[in-house]
N, C-alpha and C positions, 0 to 999 in steps of 0.2 A: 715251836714254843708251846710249853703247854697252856693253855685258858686259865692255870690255878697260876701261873706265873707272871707276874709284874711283869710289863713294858716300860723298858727304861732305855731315856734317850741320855745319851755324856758329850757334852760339848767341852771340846779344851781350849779354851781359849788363854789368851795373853796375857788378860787381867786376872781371867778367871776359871774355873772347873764349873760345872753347872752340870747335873742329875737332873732329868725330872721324869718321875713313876707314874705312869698311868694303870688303870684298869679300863672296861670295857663295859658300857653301859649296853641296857637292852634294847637298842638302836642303832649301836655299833659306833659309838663315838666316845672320845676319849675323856676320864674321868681322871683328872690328875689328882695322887695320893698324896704324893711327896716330892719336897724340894729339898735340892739341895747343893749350896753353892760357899766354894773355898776359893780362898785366894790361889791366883794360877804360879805353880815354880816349874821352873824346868823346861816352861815349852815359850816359844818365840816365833811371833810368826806365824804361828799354825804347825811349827817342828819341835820335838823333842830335843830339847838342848840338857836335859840332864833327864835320866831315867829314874833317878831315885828321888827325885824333888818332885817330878810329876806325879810317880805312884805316890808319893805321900797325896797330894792333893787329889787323886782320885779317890783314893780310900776316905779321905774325908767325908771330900762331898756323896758319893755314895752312901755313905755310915748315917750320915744325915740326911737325905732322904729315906734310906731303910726304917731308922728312928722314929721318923713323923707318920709314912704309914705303917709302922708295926708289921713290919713284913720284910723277909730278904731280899735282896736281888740280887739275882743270880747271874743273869746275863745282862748288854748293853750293845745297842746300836752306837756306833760312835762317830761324830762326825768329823772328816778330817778337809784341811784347807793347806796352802800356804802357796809360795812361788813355786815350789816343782809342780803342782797339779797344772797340765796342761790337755786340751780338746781339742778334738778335731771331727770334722764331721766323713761317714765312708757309704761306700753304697756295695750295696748287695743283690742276685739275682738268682734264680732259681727257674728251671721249667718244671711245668705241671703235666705231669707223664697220665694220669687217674685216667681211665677211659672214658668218667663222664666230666673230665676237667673243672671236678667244684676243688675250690681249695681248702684246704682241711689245715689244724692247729699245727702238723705236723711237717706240713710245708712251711707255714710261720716262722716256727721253732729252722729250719731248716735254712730258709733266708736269711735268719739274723747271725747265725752261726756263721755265714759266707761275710755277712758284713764285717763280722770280728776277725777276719783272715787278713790285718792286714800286717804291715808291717811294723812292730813293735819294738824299742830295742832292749835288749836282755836287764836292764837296770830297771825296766819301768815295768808296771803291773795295771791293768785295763779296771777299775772300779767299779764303772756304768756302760754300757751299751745299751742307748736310749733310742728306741726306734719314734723317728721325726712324723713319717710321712710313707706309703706305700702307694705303689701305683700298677695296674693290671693290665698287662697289654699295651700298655703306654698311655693308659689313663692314670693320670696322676691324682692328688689331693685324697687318697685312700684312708679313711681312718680305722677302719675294719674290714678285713679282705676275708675271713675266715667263712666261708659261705657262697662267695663269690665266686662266680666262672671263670675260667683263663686259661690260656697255655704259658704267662710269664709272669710271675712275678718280681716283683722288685721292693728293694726297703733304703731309706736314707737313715743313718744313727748314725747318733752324736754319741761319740766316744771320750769316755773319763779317762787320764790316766795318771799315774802318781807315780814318784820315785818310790822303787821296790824297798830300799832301807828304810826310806823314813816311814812307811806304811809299816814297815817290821817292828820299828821301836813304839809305833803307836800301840801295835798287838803285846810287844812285852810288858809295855805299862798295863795294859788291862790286865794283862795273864798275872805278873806279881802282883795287882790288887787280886788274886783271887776271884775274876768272872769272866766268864765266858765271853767272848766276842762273835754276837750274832753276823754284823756285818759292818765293813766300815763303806761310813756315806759321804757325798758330797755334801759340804753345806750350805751351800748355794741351793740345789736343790731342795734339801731340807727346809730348810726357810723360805722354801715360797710354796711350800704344803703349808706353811702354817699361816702365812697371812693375805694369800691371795683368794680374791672371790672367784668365784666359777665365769663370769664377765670378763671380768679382766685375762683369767689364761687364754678364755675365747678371743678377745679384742686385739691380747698383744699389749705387755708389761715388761719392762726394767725392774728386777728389784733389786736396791744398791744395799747391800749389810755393810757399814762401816762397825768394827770391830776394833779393837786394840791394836791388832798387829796386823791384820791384813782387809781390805774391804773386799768383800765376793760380790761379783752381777752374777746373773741368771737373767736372758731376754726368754719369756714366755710367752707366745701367739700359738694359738689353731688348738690350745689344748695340750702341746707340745713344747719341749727344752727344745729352743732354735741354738742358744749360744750362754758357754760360762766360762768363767774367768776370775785370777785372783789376782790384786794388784797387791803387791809388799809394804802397803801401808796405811796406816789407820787412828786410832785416837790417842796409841801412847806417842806416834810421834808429833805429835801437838806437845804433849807434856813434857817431852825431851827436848825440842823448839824453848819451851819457856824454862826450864829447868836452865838449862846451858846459857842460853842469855841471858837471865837475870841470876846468874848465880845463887840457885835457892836448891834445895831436895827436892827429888819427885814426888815427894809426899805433899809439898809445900806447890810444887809446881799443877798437880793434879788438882789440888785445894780449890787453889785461885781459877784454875780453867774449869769447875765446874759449877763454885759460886759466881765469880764475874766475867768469865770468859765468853764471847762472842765472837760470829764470823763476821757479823756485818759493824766495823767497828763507827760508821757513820752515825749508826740510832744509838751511841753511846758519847754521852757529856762529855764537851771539853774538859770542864773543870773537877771530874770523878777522880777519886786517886783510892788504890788498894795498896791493902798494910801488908809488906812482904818483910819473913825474915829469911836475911840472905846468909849464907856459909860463913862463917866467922865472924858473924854480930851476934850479941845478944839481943836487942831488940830490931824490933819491924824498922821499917822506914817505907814512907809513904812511894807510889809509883802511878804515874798518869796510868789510868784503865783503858786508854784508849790506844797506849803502846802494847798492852797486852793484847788486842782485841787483834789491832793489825798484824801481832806476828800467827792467832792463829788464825785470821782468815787470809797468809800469805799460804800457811801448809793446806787448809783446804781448799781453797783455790788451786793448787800444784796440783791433789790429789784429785778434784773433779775434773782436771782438765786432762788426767792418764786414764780415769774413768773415759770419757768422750772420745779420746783418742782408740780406745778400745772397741769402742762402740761402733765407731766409723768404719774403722777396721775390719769389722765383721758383717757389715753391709748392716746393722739391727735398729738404728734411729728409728728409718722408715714404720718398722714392724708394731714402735712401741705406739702405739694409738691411744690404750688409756694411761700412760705417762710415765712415770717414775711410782714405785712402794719401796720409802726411805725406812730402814731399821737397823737394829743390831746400838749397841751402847753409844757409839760414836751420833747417832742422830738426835741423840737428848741434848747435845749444844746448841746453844741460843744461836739462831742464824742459819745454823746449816741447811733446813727446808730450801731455803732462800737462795742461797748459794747455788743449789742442785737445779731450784728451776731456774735461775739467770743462764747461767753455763751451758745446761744439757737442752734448753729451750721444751721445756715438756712441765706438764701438769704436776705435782707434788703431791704424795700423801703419806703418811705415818705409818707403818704396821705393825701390827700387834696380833699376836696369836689370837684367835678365832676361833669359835666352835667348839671352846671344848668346858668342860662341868667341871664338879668338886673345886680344888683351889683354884680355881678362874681367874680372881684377883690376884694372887701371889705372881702369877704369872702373867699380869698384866701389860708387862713393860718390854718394850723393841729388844732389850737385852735377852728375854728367854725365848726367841722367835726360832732361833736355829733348835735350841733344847729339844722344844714344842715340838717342833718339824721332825725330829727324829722319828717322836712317838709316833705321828700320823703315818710317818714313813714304816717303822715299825708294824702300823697295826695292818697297811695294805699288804706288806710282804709278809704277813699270816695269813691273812685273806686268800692270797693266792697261794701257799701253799694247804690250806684249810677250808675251801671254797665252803663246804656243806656247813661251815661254823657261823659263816656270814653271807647267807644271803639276802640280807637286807640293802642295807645302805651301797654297802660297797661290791653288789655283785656285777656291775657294768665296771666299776674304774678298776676293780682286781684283776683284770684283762690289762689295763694299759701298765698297773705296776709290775706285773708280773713278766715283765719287759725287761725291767732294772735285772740286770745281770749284775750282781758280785763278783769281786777277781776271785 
């Protein structure tokens, strides 16, 4: 990527398309240009369900970031989610032949190539090969081995992988908007570049992205992805919950779940009532808010309890020490914080993109957190291939991104 070239992160989501251009300040931190965000058609889930409804909404939302900063973009990190991404973690080893046994970058490179040996099946395509953890001799908890003596090395990566089609129709939406596809990324990952503190990846974090159509974790401890996951559901099925039972439109149903809708329907008045107009009336008729309140904190309840069960499942409760980072558009409902810490028995906190200049505000909100994340994730995978362009900020962490393997 050239340095005259816009860093543009494309998140597809359920509800929505979302752009956002950054440049690069003289610090090495990300100055966002422009935004740009369209209603999502075509895709579900985190899957391309029509190719020509989503390239419309990408060409939007791009056109409208390009617009506000006066500038093309050409290419685009893009992040992708949904129920086929599945992880697994593998280990890898290598001896150290060198007669004076330091281990050198290309032993590295050499170890993680063995970890990616493993066995894949022809339908799925590898996205990430994140190295955890290395150990020298059988000295474990390695975080940099490059320099280090040994005759064995060793590497534990956690392995991304995704269904080969849907990965393909995400490429041809980009390709018929006319741009380049840098790389596509996890968004789970993405999103905890953008609102975790440097503490927190040390201590050991959950961060839960509730989205439209799917919520992503990412457990982060030691500086490392221990564990990611997509669960198949998220804030439109709240609105399809109240849609369907109260017989109203999802427009009508989304309305009411974001003016009066709550998880915890206890801190809401018996005697409240919202004005719904239902399918075949002309006017509203009144409805207790407290029926609404309890159907959506039936779905999220259901949905933090697949969360937890995920969680258990991967051994990662333990790890998370500074607690839960709630984001992504689903966490702006009343109650939800609440919810996440009754169920997951852990600390709660909001996240919101961090650290970066120019529109700062625009981009204030849990919603552009995966967008955000691109960028960062973007500007490290320049870093590492550009080292002499950034040796400021990012000349220690260009080593650990420069890890993240593309399929």
């Amino acid at each position: 990527m050239s340095r005259s070239e816009l860093i543009a992160g494309l998140d597809l989501g359920t509800t929505k398309v979302c752009c956002v251009a950054a440049d690069v300040d003289e610090r090495d931190e990300p100055v966002i240009v422009g935004i740009g965000v369209s209603p999502s058609g075509g895709i579900r889930r985190g899957v391309v369900v029509d190719i020509e409804a989503a390239t419309r909404a990408v060409e939007d939302a791009v056109a409208k970031a390009s617009q506000q900063c006066g500038q093309p973009i050409i290419s685009v990190y893009v992040g992708v989610t949904g129920e086929h991404i599945q992880s697994l973690n593998a280990r890898g080893v290598t001896a150290i032949t060198h007669p004076d046994k330091e281990i050198t970058e290309a032993d590295r490179q050499r170890v993680l190539e063995q970890s990616r040996t493993i066995v894949v099946p022809s339908d799925r395509d590898i996205i990430h090969a994140i190295p955890r953890s290395y150990s020298v001799d059988g000295q474990e908890g390695i975080r940099e081995p490059v320099g280090m003596s040994g005759t064995r090395l060793e590497v534990e990566t956690h392995i991304v992988t995704g269904a080969q089609t849907f990965l393909l129709n995400v490429e041809k939406c980009v390709a018929r908007a006319r741009l380049g596809l840098r790389e596509t990324v996890l968004e789970a990952l993405a999103t905890s570049l953008a609102i975790l503190t440097p503490a927190e990846r040390d201590i050991g974090v959950c961060v839960l992205d509730i989205g439209g159509g799917t919520t992503d974790i990412a457990v982060v401890a030691d500086g490392e992805i221990l564990h990611s996951s997509v669960i198949p559901v998220g804030g439109s099925h709240v609105t399809n919950d109240l849609a369907q039972l109260f017989r109203v439109t999802a427009e009508e149903a989304e309305r009411v779940k974001i003016h009066y809708g709550s998880a915890l329907p206890s801190q809401v008045g018996e005697t409240e009532s919202v004005e719904l107009t239902q399918i075949g009336r002309t006017h509203p008729r009144p409805l207790r808010r407290q029926a609404i309140c309890a159907i959506i904190e039936a779905r999220m309840q259901e949905l933090l309890q697949l969360v937890k069960k995920e969680l258990v499942r991967a051994n990662c409760i333990e790890r998370m020490r500074a607690g839960v980072v709630l984001t992504g558009g689903g966490s702006l409902l009343h109650g939800v914080p609440d919810c996440v810490a009754e169920i997951l028995q852990a600390p709660v906190r909001l996240g919101t993109p961090i650290g970066v200049g120019g529109l700062a505000d625009a981009v204030a909100g849990p919603e552009y957190s995966t967008a955000v994340g691109l960028v960062r994730y973007a500007m490290r995978a320049e870093a590492t291939a550009h080292p002499s362009r950034h040796a400021g900020v990012w000349k220690g962490v260009s080593k650990l991104f420069g890890r993240f393997r593309p399929r």
